[in-house]
N, C-alpha and C positions, 0 to 999 in steps of 0.2 A: 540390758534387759535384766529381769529378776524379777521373784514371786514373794510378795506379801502374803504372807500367810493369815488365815480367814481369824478377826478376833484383834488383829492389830492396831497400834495406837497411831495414825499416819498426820502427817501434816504435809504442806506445801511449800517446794522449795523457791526459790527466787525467782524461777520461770511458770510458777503456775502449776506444775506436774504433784501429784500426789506421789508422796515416799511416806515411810516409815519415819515417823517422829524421831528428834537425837535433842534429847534432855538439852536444855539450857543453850540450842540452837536454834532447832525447827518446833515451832508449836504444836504441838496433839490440837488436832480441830474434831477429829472423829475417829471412827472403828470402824475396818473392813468387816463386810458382811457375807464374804466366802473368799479361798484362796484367790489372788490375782496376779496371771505373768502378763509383765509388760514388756509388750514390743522394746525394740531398740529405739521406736517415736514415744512422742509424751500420750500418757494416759490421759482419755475422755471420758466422760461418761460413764466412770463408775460409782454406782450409789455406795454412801458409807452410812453408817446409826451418826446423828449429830446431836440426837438429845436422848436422855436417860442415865438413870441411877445406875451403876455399874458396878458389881463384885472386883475388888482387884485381883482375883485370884483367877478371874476367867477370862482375862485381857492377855493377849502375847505381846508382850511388852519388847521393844528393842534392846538391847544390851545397856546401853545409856540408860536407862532406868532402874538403877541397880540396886535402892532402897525403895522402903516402905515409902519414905517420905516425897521420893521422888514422884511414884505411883499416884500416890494419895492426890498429887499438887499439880498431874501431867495438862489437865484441859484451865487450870485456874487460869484467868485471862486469854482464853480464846475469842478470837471474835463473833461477832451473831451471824448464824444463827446457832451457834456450836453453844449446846448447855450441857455438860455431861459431867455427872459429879460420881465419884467413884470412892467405893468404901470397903473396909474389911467386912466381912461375915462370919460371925463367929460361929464356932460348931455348936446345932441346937438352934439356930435364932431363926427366928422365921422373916426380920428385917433385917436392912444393912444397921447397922451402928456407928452412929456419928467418930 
């Protein structure tokens, strides 16, 4: 068991169960949408955000995402229905910036 914390970038591991994304192994398909402890059973039924523009700054990112670029690139090739494009925000902007 263990708690994903609300904000995080999660994907699915080879049995279906939602975990915490790990850069250049498990896909980002979405973002938790408040803290989550999982039983020692596989997680059901929790809703996650699978589409919108996302600040990288406001995403809890797993350790494995240790650069900018990693951030930038986490949901690129996710499957559908997962559209989530994620940008810096600069100080003063009132949009993300490409």
């Amino acid at each position: 068991s263990q708690t994903i914390l609300a904000y995080t970038a999660v994907g699915f591991d080879g049995s279906g169960n939602l975990i915490p994304a790990v850069s250049g192994t498990t896909q980002a398909v979405g973002i938790t949408l408040y803290d989550i402890v999982t039983p020692g059973s596989p997680v059901q039924g929790v809703p996650i955000l699978v589409q919108g523009c996302l600040n990288k700054d406001m995403i809890t990112w797993p350790a494995s995402y240790n650069t900018d670029e990693k951030k930038l690139e986490a949901f690129r090739g996710a499957p559908t229905p997962s559209s989530i494009v994620v940008r810096k925000v600069y100080l003063g902007a009132t949009v993300a910036q490409p």
